[in-house]
C-alpha positions as CSV (number, residue, x, y, z in Angstrom):
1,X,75.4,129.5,-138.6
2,X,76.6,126.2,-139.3
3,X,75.9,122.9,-137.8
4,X,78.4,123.5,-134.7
5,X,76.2,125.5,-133.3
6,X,73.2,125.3,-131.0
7,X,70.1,127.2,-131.8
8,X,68.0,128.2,-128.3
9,X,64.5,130.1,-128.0
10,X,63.9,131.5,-125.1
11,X,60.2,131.1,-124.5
12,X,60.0,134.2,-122.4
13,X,60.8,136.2,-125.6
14,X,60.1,134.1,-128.4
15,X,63.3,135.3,-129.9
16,X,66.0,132.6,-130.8
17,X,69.9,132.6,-130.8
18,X,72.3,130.6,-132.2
19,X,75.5,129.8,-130.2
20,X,78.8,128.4,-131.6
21,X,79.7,125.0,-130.3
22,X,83.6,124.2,-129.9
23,X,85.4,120.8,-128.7
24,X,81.9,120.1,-127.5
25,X,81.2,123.0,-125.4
26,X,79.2,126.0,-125.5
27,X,81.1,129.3,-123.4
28,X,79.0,130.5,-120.9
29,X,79.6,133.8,-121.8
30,X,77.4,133.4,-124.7
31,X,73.9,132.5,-122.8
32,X,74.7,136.5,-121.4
33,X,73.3,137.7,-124.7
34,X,70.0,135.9,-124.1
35,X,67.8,138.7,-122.3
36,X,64.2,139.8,-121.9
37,X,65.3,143.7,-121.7
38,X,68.2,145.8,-122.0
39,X,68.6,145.8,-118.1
40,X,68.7,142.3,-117.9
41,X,71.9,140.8,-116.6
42,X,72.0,137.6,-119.2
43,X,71.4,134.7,-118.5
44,X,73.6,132.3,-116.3
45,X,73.9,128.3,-116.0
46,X,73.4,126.9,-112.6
47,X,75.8,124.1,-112.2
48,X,76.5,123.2,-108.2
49,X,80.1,121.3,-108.2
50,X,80.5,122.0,-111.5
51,X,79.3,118.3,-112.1
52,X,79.2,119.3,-116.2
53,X,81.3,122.7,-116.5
54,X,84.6,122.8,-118.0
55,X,86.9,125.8,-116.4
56,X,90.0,125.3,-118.7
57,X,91.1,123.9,-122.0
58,X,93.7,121.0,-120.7
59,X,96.9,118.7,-122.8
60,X,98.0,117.0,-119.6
61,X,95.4,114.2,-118.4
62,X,92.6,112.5,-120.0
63,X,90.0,110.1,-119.0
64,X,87.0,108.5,-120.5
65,X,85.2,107.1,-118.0
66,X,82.8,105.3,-119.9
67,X,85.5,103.3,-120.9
68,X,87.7,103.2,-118.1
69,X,90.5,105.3,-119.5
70,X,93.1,107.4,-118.0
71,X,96.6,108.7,-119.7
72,X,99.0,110.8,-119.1
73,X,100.0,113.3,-122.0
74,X,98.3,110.8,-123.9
75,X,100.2,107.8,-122.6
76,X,98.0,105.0,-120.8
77,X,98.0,104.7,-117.0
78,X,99.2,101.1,-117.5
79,X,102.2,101.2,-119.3
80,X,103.7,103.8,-116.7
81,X,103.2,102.3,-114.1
82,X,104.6,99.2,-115.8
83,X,107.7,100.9,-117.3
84,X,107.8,104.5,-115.7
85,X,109.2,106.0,-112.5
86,X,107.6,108.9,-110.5
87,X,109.9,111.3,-111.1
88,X,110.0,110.4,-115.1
89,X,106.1,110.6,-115.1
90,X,106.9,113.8,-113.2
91,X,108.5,115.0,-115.7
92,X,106.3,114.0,-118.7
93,X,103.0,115.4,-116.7
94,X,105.0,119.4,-116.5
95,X,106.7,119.5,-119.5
96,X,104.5,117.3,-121.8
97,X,107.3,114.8,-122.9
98,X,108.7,112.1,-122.0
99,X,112.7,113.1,-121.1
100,X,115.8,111.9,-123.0
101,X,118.3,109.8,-120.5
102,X,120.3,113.2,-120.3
103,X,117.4,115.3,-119.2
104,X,116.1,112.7,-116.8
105,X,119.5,112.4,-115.7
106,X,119.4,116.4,-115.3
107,X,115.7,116.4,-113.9
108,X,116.4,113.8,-111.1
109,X,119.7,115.8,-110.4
110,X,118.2,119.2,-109.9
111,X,115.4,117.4,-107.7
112,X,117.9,115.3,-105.1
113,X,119.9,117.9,-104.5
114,X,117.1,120.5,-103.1
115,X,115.7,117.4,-100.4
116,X,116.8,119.7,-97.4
117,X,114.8,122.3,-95.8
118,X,115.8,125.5,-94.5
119,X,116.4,124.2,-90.4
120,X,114.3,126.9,-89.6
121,X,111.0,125.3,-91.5
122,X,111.8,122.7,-88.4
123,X,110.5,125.5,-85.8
124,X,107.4,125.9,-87.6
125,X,107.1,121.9,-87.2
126,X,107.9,122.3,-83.7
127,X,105.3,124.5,-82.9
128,X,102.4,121.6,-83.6
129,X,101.3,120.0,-80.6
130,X,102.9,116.3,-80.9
131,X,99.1,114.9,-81.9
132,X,98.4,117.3,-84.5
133,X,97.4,115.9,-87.9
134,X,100.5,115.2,-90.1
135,X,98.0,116.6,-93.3
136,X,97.5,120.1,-90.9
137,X,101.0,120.1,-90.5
138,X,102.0,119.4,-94.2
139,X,99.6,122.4,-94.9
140,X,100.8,124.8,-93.0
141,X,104.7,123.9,-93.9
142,X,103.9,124.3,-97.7
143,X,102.0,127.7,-97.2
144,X,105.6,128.7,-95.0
145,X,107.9,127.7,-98.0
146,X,106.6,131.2,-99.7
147,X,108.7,133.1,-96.8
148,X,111.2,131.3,-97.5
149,X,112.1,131.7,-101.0
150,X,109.9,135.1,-101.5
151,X,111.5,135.4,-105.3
152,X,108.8,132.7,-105.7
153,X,106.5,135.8,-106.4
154,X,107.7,135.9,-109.7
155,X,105.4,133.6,-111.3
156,X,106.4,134.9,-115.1
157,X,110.2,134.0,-114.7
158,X,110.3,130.7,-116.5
159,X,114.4,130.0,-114.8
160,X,113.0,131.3,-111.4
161,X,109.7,129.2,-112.0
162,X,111.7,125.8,-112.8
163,X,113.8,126.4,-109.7
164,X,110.5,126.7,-107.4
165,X,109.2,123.7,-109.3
166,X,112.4,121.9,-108.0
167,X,112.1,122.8,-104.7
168,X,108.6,121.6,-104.6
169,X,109.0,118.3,-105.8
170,X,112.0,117.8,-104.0
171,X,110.6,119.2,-100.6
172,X,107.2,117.9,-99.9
173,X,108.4,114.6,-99.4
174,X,110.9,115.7,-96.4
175,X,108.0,118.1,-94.9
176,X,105.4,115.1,-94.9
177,X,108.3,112.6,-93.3
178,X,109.5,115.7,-90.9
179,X,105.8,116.0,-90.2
180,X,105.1,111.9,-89.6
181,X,108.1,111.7,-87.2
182,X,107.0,114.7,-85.0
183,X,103.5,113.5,-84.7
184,X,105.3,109.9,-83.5
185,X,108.1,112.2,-81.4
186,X,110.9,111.1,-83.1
187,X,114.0,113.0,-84.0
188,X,113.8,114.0,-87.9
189,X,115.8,112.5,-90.3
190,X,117.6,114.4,-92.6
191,X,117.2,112.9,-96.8
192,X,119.5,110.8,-98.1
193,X,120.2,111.4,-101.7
194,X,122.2,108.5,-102.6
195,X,118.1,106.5,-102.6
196,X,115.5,107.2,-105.1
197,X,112.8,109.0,-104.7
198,X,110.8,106.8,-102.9
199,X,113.2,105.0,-100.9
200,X,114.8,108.2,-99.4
201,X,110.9,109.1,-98.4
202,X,111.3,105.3,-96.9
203,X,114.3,106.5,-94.9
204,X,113.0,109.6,-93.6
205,X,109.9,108.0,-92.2
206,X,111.5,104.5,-91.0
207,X,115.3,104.8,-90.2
208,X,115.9,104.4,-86.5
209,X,119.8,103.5,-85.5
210,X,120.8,101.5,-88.5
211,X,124.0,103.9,-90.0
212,X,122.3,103.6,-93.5
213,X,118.6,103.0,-94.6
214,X,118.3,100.2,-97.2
215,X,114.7,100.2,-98.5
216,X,113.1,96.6,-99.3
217,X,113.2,97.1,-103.2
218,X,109.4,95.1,-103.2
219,X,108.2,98.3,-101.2
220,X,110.2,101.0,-102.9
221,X,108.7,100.0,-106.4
222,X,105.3,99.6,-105.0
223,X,105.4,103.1,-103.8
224,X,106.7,104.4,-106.8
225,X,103.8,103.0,-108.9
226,X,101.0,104.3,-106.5
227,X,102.7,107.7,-106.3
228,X,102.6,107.3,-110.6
229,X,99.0,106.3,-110.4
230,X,97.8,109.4,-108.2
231,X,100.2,112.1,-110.1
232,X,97.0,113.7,-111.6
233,X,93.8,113.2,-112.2
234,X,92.2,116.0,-113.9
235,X,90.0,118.5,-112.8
236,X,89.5,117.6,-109.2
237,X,88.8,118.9,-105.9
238,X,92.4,119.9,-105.6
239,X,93.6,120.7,-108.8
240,X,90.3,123.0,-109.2
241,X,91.6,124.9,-105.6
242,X,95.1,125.1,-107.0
243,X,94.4,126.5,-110.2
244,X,91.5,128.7,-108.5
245,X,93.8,129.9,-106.0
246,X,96.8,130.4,-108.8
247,X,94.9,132.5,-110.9
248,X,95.0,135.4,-108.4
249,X,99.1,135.2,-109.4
250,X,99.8,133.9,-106.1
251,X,103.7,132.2,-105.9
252,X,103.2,128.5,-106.3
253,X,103.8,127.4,-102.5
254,X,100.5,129.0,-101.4
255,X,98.6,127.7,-104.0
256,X,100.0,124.4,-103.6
257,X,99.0,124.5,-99.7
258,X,95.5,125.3,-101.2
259,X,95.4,122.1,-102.8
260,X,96.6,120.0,-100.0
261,X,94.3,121.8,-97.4
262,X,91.2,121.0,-100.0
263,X,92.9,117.2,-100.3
264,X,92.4,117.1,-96.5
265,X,89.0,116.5,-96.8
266,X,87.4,113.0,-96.4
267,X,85.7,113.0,-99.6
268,X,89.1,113.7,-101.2
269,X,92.0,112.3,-99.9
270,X,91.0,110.8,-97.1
271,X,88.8,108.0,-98.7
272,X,91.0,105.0,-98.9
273,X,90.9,105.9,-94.9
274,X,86.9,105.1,-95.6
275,X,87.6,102.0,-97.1
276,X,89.7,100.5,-94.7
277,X,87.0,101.5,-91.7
278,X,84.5,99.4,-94.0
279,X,86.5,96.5,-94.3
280,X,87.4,96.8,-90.6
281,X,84.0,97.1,-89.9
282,X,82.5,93.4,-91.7
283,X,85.0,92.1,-90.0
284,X,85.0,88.7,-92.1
285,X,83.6,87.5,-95.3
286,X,80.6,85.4,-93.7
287,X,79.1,89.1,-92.7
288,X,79.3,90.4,-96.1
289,X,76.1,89.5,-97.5
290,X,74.6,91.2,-94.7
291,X,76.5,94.6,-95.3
292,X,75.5,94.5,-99.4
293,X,71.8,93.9,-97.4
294,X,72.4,97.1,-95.6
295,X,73.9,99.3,-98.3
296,X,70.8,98.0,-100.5
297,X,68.5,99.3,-97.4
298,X,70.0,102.8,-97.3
299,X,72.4,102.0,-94.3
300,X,75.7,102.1,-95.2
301,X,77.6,103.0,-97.7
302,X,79.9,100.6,-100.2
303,X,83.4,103.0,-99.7
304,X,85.6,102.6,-102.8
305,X,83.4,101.8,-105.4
306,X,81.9,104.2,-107.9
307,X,83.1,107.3,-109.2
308,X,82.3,110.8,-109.9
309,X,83.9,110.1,-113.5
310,X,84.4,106.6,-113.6
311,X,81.5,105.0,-115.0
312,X,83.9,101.7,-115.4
313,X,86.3,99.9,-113.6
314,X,88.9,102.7,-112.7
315,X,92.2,101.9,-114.8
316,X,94.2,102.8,-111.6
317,X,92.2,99.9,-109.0
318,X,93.1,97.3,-111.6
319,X,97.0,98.4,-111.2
320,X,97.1,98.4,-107.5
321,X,94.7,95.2,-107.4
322,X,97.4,93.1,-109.1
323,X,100.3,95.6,-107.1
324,X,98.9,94.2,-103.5
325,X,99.9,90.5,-104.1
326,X,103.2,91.5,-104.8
327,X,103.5,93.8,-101.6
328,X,101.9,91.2,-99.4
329,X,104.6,88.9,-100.3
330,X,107.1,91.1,-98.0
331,X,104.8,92.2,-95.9
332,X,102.5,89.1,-95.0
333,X,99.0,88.9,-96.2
334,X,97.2,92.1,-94.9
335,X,93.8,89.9,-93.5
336,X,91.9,92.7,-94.8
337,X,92.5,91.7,-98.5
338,X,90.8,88.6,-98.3
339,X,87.5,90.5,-97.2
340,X,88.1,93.0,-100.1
341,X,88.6,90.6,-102.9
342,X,85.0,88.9,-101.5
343,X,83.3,92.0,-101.2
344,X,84.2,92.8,-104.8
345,X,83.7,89.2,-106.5
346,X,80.1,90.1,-104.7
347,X,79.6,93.5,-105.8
348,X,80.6,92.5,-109.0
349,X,77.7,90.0,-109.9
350,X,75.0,92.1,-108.0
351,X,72.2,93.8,-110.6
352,X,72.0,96.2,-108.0
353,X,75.8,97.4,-108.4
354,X,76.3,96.7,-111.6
355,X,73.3,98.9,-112.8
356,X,74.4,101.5,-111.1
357,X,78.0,101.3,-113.0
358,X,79.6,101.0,-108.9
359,X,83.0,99.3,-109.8
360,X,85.9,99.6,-107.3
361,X,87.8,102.6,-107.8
362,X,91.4,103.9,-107.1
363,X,91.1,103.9,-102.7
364,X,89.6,100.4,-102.6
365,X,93.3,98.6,-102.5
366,X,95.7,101.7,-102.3
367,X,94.0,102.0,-98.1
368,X,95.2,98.3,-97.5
369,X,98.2,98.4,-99.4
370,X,99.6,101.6,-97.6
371,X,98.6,100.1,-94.0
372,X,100.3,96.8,-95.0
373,X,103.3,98.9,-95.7
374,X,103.6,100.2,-91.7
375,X,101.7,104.0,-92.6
376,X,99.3,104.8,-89.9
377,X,96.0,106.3,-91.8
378,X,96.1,109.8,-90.7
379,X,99.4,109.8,-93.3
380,X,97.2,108.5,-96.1
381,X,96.8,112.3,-97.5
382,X,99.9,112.9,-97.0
383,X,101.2,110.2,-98.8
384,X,98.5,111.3,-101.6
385,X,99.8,114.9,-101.8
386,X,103.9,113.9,-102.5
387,X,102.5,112.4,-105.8
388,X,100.1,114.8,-106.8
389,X,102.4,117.8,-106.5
390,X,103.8,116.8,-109.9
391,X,100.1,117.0,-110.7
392,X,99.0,120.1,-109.6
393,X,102.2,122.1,-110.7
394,X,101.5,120.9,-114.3
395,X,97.8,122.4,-114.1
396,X,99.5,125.4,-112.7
397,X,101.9,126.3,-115.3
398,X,99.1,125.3,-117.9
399,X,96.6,128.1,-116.1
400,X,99.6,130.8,-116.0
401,X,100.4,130.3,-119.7
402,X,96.8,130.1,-120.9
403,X,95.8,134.0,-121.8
404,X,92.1,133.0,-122.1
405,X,92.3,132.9,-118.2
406,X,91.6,135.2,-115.6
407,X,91.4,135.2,-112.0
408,X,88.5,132.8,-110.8
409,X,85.8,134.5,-110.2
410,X,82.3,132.4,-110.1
411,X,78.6,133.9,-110.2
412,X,76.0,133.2,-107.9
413,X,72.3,133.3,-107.9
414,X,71.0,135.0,-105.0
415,X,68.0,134.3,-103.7
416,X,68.4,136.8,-100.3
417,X,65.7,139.8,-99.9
418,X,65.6,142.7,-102.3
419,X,65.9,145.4,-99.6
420,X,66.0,146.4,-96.0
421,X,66.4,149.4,-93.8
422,X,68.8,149.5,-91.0
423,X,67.1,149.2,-87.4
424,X,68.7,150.8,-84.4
425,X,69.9,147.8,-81.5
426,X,67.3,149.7,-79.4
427,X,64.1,148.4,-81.4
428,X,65.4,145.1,-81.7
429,X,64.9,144.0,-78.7
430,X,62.3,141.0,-78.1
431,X,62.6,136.9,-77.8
432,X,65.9,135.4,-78.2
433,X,66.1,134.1,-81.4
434,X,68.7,131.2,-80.9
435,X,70.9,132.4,-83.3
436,X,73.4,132.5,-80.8
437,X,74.8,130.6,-78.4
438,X,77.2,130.8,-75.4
439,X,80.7,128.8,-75.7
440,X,82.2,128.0,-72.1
C-alpha cells in the first residue's frame, strides 16, 4: 500500500493491516477487519462526544482553530459580516454561492412573503402557560409546522424542498417574537414586510401603539451581523441532532425542532446567559483579581473563554468586540462591558490562561450586546436559533444528497452482564433497595 495508509499490528494477533488514509481520516469501518477469530465482531473506536470523529464529508463551513479561522463556503467570517447581510449569507451557506442581485432579489422575495403563520399555529402558543420558556415554546412550534404543511414529507422534491426552506427561514423569526410576546402577555404582532429581515423581527418583539415600527438602523445592522456570525458553525451540538435526526428522512421541521431542543441546553445556546451571570457576579473590576484567584483554585469557572475548537482567539468575539462600541452608542454604555474588557485585558496576560490557549470566544460580548439591546436572557437561544436555521438547513440538504449516508446509527460498548434468568416477583422480595422512591 502506499504511503496514505496506516499500517496497525494488533498485538493480540501479531498479524498486521494496512488501512487507507483519505483527507486525513481513516473510516471506521476498516478497524472491523482487525479480529482475533472469525466470531469476532471487529474492532470499534471509542470516542465519547465524538471529540475526534468525523460523521460527514462537509463544503459549507470551515475552521482552523489553531489559527482562529472560520469561513463560510470558503469566504472569511470578517468580510461578511463587514459587507454581507443575513439573508445573503443565507443564501451562500444553502446553495454554496454567493447570489447575483436578481437571485437575491428573488431569494429575499420568496422569504418576506411567507413571514405569516397559519392563525391556528397561535392556539398551540396559547396553550403555554404565560411563564413558559420562549426556547420550549419555539420548540414545540417548529416540531407543529410538520402538520401544517405535511407535503414537507417529501424530502426528495428539490421545488417542494426550496418551498419548506422558505417557509423556515421566513417563519422562525415570527414563532420566536409570537413566542417572546406571549411569555410578556402581549398581543402578537403580525410581520411587517416592508422591514428587513431584522428590523421586522425588531417590530414583532417591540412595537406597542406606534402605527408603524421604525427600527434604530444602529440596532438593526447589529443584529444582522450577530445573526451572520452564528449562521453555522460546523459540526455542533445542534447541527450533529439535525443531521442525526434528518437522516431517518424525517420532513425538515422536525428535524429542525431537534436542533433547537439540543440548542436549549446551557452548554449550547444558553452560554452567553453564563457569561452575563459571571460578569453580574464580580460585580466591579476591583473584585476581578479575586475571581481569576478562584478560577485558578478550582472554584469557578471563566464563562466565555476557551473553546471546544478554538484553540485561538475566536474570529467571531473579535467581530462582536468591536460591534458593542457601536451598539452602546444608542443604547448607553451597558456597565457590564467595562468589567468584561478588564477581565479580558487580565486573562489575556495571565500564564495560567494563556497556556491553556483560553481566549474569549463568540458568548463573551454577544450576552451583553443582546441585553443592551432590551432582550431579556431566557430569549438569548432563541435569538441563536433564527440565525442558525440558515445553518442547519444547509447541513441538511448536504446529508440528504450525500449517498455515502445512512441513517445514524452509533455503536456502543456494553459493559452490562452476560446473562441472567428471569426471577418470579414472588422470590424477590427482601430489603428495599432505594431504587425507588415515592413522588407526592
Amino acid at each position: 500500500m502506499g504511503e496514505d495508509s496506516l499500517t496497525i499490528t494488533d498485538n493480540r494477533t501479531g498479524r498486521t493491516y494496512d488501512l487507507p488514509i483519505e483527507n486525513g481520516t481513516v473510516r471506521g469501518m476498516d478497524f472491523r477487519q482487525i479480529k482475533t477469530s472469525d466470531d469476532d465482531f471487529g474492532l470499534m473506536v471509542y470516542d465519547p462526544a465524538f471529540t475526534n470523529t468525523a460523521s460527514c464529508k462537509s463544503r459549507i463551513t470551515y475552521i482552523d482553530g489553531e489559527k482562529g479561522i472560520l469561513r463560510y463556503r470558503a469566504y472569511p467570517i470578517e468580510q461578511l459580516a463587514e459587507q454581507s447581510t443575513y439573508l445573503e449569507t443565507a443564501y451562500l451557506l444553502i446553495f454554496g454561492e454567493l447570489p447575483t442581485r436578481a437571485e437575491l432579489s428573488q431569494w429575499m422575495h420568496a422569504i418576506t412573503n411567507r413571514t405569516i403563520i397559519h392563525e391556528n399555529i397561535k392556539k398551540v402558543m396559547d396553550g403555554f402557560h404565560y411563564d413558559a420558556h420562549p426556547m420550549g415554546m419555539l420548540v414545540s412550534t417548529v416540531a407543529a409546522l410538520s402538520t401544517f404543511y405535511p407535503e414537507s414529507k417529501d424530502i426528495y422534491d428539490s421545488e417542494n424542498r426550496l418551498l419548506q426552506i422558505h417557509r423556515l427561514i421566513a417563519k422562525m423569526p415570527t414563532l420566536a417574537a409570537f413566542a417572546y410576546r406571549h411569555s410578556r402577555g402581549l398581543p402578537y404582532v403580525y410581520p411587517d414586510n416592508d422591514l428587513s429581515f431584522t428590523g421586522n423581527l425588531l417590530n414583532m418583539l417591540y412595537k406597542m401603539t406606534e402605527a408603524k415600527y421604525q427600527p434604530d438602523p444602529v440596532l438593526e445592522r447589529a443584529l444582522d451581523i450577530l445573526f451572520i456570525l452564528h449562521a453555522d458553525h460546523e459540526q455542533n451540538c445542534s447541527t450533529n441532532a439535525m443531521r442525526s435526526v434528518g437522516s431517518s428522512e424525517v420532513d425538515p421541521y422536525s428535524a429542525t425542532a431537534a436542533a433547537c431542543a439540543a440548542l436549549y441546553g446551557p452548554l449550547h445556546g444558553g452560554a452567553n446567559e453564563a457569561v452575563l451571570r459571571m460578569l453580574a457576579e464580580i460585580g466591579s473590576k476591583d473584585r476581578i483579581p479575586e475571581f481569576i484567584k478562584r478560577v485558578k483554585d478550582g472554584e469557578n469557572l471563566l464563562m466565555g473563554f476557551g473553546h471546544r475548537v478554538y484553540k485561538n482567539f475566536d474570529p467571531r468575539a473579535a467581530v462582536i468586540k468591536d460591534l458593542a462600541h457601536r451598539v452602546f452608542e444608542v443604547t448607553g454604555r451597558n456597565p457590564l462591558l467595562d468589567i468584561a474588557l478588564e477581565l479580558e485585558r487580565i486573562a489575556l496576560q495571565d500564564e495560567y490562561f494563556i497556556e491553556r490557549k483560553l481566549y474569549p470566544n463568540v458568548d463573551f460580548y454577544s450576552g451583553i450586546i443582546y441585553q443592551s439591546m432590551g432582550f431579556p436572557v431566557e430569549l438569548f437561544p432563541v435569538l441563536f436559533a433564527i440565525p442558525r436555521t440558515a445553518g442547519w438547513i444547509a447541513q441538511w440538504l448536504e446529508m440528504i444528497e450525500d449517498k455515502e449516508q445512512k441513517i445514524a446509527r452509533p455503536r456502543q460498548v456494553y459493559l452490562g452482564e452476560d446473562q441472567r434468568e428471569y426471577v418470579p416477583i414472588a422470590r424477590r422480595d427482601g430489603p428495599a433497595s432505594g431504587r425507588t422512591s415515592a413522588v407526592a
